[in-house]
C-alpha positions in Angstrom: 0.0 0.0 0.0 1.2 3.4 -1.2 0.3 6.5 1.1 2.4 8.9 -0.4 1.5 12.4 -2.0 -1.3 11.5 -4.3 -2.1 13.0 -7.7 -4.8 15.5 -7.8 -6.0 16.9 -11.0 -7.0 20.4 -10.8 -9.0 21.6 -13.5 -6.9 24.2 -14.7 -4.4 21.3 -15.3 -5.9 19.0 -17.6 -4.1 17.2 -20.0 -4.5 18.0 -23.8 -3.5 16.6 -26.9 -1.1 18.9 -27.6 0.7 18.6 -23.6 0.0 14.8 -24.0 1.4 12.6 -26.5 -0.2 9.5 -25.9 -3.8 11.4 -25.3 -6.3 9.0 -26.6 -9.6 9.7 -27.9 -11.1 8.3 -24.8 -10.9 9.2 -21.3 -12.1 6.7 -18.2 -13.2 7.8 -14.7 -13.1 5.1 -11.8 -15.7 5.5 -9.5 -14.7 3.7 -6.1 -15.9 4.2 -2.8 -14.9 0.6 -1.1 -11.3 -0.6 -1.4 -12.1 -4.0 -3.0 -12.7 -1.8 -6.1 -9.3 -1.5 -6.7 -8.6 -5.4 -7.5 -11.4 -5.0 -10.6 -10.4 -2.0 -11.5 -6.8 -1.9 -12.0 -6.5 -5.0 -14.4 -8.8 -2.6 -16.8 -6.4 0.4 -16.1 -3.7 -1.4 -17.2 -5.8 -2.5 -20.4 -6.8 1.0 -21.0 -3.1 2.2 -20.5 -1.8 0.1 -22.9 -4.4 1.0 -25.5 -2.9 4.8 -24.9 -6.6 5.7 -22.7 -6.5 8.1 -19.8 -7.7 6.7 -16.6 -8.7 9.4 -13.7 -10.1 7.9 -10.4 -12.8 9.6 -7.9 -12.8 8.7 -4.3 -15.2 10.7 -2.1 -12.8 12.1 0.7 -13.2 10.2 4.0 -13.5 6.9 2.3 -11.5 3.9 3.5 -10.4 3.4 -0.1 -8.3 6.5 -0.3 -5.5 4.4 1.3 -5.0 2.5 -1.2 -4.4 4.7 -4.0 -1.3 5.0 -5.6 1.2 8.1 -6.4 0.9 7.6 -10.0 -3.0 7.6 -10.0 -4.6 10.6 -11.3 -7.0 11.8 -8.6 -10.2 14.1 -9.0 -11.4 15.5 -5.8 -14.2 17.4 -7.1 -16.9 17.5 -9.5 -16.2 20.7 -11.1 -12.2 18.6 -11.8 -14.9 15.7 -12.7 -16.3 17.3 -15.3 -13.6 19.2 -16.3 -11.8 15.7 -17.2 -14.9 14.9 -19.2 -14.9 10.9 -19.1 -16.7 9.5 -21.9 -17.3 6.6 -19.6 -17.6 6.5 -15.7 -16.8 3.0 -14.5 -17.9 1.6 -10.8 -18.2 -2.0 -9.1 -20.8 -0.8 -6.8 -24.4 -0.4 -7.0 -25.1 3.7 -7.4 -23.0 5.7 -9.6 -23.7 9.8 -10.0 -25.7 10.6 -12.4 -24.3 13.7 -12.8 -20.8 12.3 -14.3 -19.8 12.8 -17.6 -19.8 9.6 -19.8 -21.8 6.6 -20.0 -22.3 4.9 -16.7 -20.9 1.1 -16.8 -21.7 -1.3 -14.1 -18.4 -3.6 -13.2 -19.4 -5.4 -10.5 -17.7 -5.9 -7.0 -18.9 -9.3 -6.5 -20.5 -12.8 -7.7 -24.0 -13.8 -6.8 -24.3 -15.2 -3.6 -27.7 -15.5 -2.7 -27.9 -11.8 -1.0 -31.2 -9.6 -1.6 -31.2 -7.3 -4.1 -28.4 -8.7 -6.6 -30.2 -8.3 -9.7 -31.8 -5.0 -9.6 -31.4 -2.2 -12.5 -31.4 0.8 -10.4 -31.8 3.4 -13.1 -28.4 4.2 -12.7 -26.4 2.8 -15.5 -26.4 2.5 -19.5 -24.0 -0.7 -20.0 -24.0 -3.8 -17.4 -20.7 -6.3 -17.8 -21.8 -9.1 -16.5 -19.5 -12.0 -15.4 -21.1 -15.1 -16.8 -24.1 -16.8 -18.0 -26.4 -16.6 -14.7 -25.5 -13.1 -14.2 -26.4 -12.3 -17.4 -29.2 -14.2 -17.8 -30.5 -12.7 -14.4 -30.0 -9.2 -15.7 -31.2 -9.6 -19.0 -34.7 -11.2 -17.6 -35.1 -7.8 -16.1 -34.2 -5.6 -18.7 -36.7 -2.7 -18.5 -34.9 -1.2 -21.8 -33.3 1.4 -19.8 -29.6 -0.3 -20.4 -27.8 -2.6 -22.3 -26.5 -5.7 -20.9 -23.3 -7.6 -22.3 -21.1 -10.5 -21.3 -17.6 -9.9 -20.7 -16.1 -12.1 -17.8 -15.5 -10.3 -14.9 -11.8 -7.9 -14.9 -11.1 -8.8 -11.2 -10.2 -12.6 -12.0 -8.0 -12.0 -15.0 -5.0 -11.4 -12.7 -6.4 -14.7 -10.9 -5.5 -16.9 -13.6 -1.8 -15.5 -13.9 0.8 -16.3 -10.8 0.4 -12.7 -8.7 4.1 -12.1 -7.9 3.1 -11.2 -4.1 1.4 -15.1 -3.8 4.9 -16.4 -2.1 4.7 -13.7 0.7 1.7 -15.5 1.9 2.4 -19.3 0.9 3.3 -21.6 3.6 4.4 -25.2 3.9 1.1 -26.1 6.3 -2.1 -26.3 5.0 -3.4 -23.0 4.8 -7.3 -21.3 5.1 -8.1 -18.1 4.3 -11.0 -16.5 6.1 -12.8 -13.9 4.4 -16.4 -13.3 6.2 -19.3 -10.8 5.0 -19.8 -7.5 6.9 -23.7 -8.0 6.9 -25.0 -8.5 10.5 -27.3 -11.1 10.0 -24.8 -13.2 7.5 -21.5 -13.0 9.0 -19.7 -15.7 11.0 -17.3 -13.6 13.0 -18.8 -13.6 16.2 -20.1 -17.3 16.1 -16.4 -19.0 14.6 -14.5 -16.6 16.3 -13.7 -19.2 19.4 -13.6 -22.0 17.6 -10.6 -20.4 15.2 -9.1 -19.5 17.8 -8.8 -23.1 19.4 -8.0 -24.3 16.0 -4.9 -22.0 15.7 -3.5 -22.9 19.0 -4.5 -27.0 19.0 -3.7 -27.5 14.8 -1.1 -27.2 12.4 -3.3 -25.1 10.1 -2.1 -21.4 8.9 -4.7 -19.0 8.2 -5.1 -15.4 6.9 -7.6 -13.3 8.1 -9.0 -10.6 5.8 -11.9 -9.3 7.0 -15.0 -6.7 4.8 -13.9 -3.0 4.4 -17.3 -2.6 6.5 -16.0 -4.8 9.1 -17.0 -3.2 12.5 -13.7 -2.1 14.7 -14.6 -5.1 17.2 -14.6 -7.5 14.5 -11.0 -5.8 13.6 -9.6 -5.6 16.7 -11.3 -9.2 17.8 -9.3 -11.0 15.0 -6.1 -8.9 15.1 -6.0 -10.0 18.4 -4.9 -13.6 17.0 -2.2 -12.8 15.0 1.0 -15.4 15.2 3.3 -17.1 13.6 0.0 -19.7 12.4 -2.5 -16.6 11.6 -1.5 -13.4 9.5 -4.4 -10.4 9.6 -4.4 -8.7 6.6 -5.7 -5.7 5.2 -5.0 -5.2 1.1 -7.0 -3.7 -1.6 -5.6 -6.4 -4.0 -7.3 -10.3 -2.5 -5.9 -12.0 -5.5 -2.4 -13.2 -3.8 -4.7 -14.4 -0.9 -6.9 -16.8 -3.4 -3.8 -18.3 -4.9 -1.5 -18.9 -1.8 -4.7 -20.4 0.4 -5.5 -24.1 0.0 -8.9 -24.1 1.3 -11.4 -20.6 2.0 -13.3 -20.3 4.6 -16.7 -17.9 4.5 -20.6 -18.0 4.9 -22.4 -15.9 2.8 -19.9 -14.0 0.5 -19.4 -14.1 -3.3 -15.9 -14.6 -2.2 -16.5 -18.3 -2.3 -17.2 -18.5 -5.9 -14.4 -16.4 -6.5 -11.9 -18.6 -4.7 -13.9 -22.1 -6.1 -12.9 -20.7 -9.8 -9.1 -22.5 -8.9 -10.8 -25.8 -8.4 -10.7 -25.3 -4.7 -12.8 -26.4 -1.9 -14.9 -23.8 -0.4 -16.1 -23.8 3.0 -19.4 -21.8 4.0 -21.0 -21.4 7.8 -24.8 -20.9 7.8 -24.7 -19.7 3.9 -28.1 -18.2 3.1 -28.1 -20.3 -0.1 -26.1 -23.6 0.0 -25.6 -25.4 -2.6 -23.7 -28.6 -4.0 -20.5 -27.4 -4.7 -19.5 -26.1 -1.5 -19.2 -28.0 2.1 -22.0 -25.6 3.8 -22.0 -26.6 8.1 -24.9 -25.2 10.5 -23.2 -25.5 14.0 -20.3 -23.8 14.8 -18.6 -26.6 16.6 -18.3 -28.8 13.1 -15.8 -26.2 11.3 -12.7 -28.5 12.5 -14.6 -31.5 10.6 -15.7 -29.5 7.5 -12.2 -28.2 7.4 -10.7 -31.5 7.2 -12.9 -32.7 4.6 -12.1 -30.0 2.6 -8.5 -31.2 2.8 -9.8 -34.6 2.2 -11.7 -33.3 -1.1 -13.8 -36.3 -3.1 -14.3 -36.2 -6.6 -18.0 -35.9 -6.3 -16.9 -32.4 -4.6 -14.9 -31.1 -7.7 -17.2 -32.3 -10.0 -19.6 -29.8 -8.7 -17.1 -27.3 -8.5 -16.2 -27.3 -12.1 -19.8 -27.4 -13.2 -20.6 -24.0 -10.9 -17.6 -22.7 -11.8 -18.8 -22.9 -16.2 -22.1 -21.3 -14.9 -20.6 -18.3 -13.4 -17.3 -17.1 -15.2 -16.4 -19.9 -18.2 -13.4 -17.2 -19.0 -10.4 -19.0 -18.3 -8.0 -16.6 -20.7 -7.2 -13.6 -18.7 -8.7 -11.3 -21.3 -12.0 -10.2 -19.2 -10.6 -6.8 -19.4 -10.4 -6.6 -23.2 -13.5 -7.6 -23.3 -15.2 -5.3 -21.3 -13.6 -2.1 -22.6 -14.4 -3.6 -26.2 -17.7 -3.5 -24.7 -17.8 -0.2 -23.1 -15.4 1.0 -26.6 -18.4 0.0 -28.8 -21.2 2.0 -26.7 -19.1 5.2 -26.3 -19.1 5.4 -30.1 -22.8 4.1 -31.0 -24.3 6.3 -28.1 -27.3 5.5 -25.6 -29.8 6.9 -27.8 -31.8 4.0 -28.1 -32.0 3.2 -24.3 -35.2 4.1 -22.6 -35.5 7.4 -20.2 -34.5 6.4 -16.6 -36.8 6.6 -13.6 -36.1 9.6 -11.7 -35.0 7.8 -8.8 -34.8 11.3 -7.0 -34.4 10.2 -2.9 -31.3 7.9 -4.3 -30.1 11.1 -6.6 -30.4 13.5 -3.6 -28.6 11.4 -1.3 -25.1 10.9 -3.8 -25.7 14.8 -3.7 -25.6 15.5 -0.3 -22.7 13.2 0.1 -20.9 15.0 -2.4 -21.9 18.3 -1.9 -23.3 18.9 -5.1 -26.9 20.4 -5.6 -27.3 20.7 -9.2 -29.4 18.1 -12.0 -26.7 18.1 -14.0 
């Protein structure tokens, strides 16, 4: 993580053709208000980059994401430097975007569907979805009220998953080794219930674990599992999960797309009390059976990775590393035919007044 002196555009500074060699004819604005945006969004910076794009990011100030920005990013810390940069797309992983950016709005996605209210839900908000894989957009394109377009891309987070990170050996070890990455939701996460039984499991096994816990993780649950760091259990906190999936042998989670994420490898997943189990992960009910379910994940039967590699083709058949392409082919071809032919959106004016308040901005457009 890089907290240096971060690059702030002011308006009066924007680049130009003529100051800028490599000035493309597109420019791309990251919206990002939770640090796991970072790990989707940076494997399409560095497609954009290498296409000779411009890539400006937009962190409302306070968030916990401003950490983990870089010296090199370009920063915008207002909307009048928003609109002065003049994306022709605005790109975010989470649900809202402002309507009020410049560009079309593109939908990236932060997570897989795992069985949480409210995953397919066109909120008005954006012209282009890039869904992941069939289900996703089969689920979005059911609900298509003509307001957007929906295309299939493969998702841009995994295409570093399929390519050795070089930070995977920091966290490798010789033991068997779980990573547990809970939800932040309060009525789906299993940090209170499995926090004991972890616990007992680091001091009586010869298991090593890393604990990376939600961005919205309360500070008890931070300081809780902090508290248990060791030689056999490392807490860490990194905008960038993708070393974690590849060095960890077996995940364990409840109700978190993170599961599907980490099952893509052909590893056993793990889940306490998930809200929707199904057959290809090892799903327990009682707290006090997480040493058995651990050990059968270990153990793993063939029946078992059948099921993975069956969920697995459902979700994200993309297996090439080129998810990024694809999208900004995606995004590429709708900045140049225009959203003409999508239907008005709904006015959605509480959600609109809210991103205004929080950003201080009381204009329609």
């Amino acid at each position: 993580m890089n907290r240096g002196t971060l690059n702030v555009l002011k308006p009066e500074s924007l680049p130009t053709s003529s100051t800028n060699p490599k000035h493309s004819q597109f420019r791309y604005l990251f919206y990002v208000t939770l640090s796991y945006s970072f790990s989707v969004l940076r494997p399409l910076e560095k497609v954009i980059k290498k296409r000779g794009g411009e890539v400006a990011w937009f962190i409302p100030n306070g968030s916990e994401a401003e950490p983990f920005l870089q010296d090199s990013d370009l920063r915008l810390q207002t909307v009048g430097q928003v609109k002065a940069f003049d994306a022709h797309a605005t790109l975010a992983p989470g649900n809202f975007i402002p309507d009020f950016f410049p560009g079309i709005k593109v939908q990236v996605f932060h997570g897989f569907d795992s069985g949480k209210k409210g995953k397919f839900n066109i909120r008005g908000f954006f012209d282009l979805y890039c869904t992941q894989g069939p289900n996703i957009t089969q689920g979005f394109s059911a609900i298509n009220d003509g307001t957007c377009e929906v295309v299939e891309t493969g998702w841009a987070k995994l295409d570093p998953l399929f390519t050795l990170h070089p930070n995977t050996a920091t966290y490798q070890t010789e033991k068997p080794l779980i990573l547990y990455a809970p939800t932040f939701s309060p009525k789906l996460t299993s940090t209170t219930q499995l926090f004991q039984h972890i616990q007992q499991l680091v001091e009586n096994r010869d298991w090593h674990w890393i604990v990376k816990l939600h961005p919205k993780a309360t500070q008890e649950e931070v300081a809780m599992y902090k508290g248990l760091a060791c030689d056999k259990l490392k807490f860490v906190e990194t905008g960038d999960i993708i070393p974690l999936l590849q060095a960890a042998d077996v995940i364990l989670s409840d109700t978190s797309s993170i599961l599907a994420e980490f099952a893509l490898q052909q590893k056993v997943v793990v889940a306490f009390n998930n809200r929707r189990p199904e057959p290809w992960m090892l799903n327990f009910q009682s707290a006090s059976e997480l040493e058995h379910e651990l050990e059968k994940a270990f153990d793993v039967e063939a029946d078992l990775l059948a099921q993975i590699k069956s969920h697995c083709d459902a979700i994200h058949p993309y297996r090439d590393g080129l998810s990024s392409e694809r999208t900004l082919d995606a995004i590429d071809r709708f900045v140049r035919s225009g959203n003409g032919h999508l239907k008005p959106k709904p006015l959605n004016l509480l959600r609109r007044f809210k991103i205004r308040k929080k950003l201080k901005y009381y204009r329609w457009r």
